[in-house]
C-alpha positions in Angstrom: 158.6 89.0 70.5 155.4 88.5 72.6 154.6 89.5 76.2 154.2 86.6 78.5 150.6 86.4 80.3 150.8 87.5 83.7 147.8 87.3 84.9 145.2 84.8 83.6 141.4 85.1 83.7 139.7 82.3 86.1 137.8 79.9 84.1 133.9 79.7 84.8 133.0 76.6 86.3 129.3 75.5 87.2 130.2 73.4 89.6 132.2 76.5 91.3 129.1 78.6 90.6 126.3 79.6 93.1 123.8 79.7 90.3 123.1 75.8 90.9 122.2 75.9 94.3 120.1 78.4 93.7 118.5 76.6 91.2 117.7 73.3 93.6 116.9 75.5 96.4 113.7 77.3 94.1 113.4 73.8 92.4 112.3 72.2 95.6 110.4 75.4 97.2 108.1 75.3 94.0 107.5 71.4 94.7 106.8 72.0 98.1 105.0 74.8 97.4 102.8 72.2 94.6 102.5 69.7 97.1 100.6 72.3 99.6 98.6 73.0 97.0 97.4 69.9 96.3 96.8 69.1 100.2 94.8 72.0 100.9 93.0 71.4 97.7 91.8 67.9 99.0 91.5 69.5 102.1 88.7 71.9 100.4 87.3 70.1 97.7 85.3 67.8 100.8 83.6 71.4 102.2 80.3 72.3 100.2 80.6 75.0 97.9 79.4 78.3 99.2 75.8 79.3 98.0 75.2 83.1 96.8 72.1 84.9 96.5 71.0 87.1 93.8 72.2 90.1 95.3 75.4 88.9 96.1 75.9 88.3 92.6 74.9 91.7 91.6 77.1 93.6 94.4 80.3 91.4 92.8 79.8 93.0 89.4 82.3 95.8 88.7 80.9 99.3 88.5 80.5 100.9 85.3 82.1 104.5 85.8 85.2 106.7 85.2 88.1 104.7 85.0 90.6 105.0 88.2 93.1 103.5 87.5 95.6 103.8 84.3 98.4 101.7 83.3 102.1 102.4 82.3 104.1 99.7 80.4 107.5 100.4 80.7 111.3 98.6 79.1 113.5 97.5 81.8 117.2 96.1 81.0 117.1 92.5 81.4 119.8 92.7 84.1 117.3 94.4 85.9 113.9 92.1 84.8 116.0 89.3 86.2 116.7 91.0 89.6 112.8 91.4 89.3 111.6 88.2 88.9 114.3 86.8 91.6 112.4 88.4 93.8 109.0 87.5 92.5 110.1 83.9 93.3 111.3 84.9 96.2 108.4 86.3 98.1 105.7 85.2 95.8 104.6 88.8 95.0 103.6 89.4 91.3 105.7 91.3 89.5 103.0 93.9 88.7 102.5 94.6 92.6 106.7 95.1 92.7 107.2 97.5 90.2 104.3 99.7 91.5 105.6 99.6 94.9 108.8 100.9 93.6 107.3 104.0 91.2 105.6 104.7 94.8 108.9 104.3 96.1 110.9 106.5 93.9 108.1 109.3 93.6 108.2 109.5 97.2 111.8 109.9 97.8 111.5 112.4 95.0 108.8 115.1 95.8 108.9 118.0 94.0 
């Protein structure tokens, strides 16, 4: 004879979901966000273009030297990668800039 099912898992629903008002919501900040663009673009494409000098040009180069920085590429669980980019949309901060920020973060809290 079989058990009777007590207790029933609740059925996803979309409509029940917060995912799609978080969808509109960065949906119309990125249109919003395009249609700044586009004003100040207007805005600046009627200012002359800046003029440089020769020596301006050569001061912009990058220096030829010993290399200061170095780069790490590291795996993240795509649970994480997506808390990662939330926040990229969020506050517009490349992702790059975030995850340095939280190496700094970590080494800091853990000096040895």
């Amino acid at each position: 004879m079989a058990r009777e099912v007590t207790n029933r898992p609740k059925r996803f629903s979309l409509e029940e979901s917060d995912a799609i008002e978080e969808n509109e919501r960065i949906l119309e900040s990125g249109s919003q966000q395009r249609k700044e663009n586009r004003e100040n673009k207007e805005e600046t494409a009627e200012q002359p273009a800046p003029t440089y000098g020769s020596d301006m040009v050569i001061n912009a180069r990058k220096p030829k030297g010993k290399k200061t920085e170095n780069g790490i590429t590291i795996y993240v669980p795509m649970e994480y990668y997506e808390r990662i980019a939330l926040m990229k949309m969020r506050t517009g901060v490349p992702i790059k800039d975030l995850a340095l920020q939280a190496v700094i973060d970590f080494l800091d809290r853990n000096k040895m």
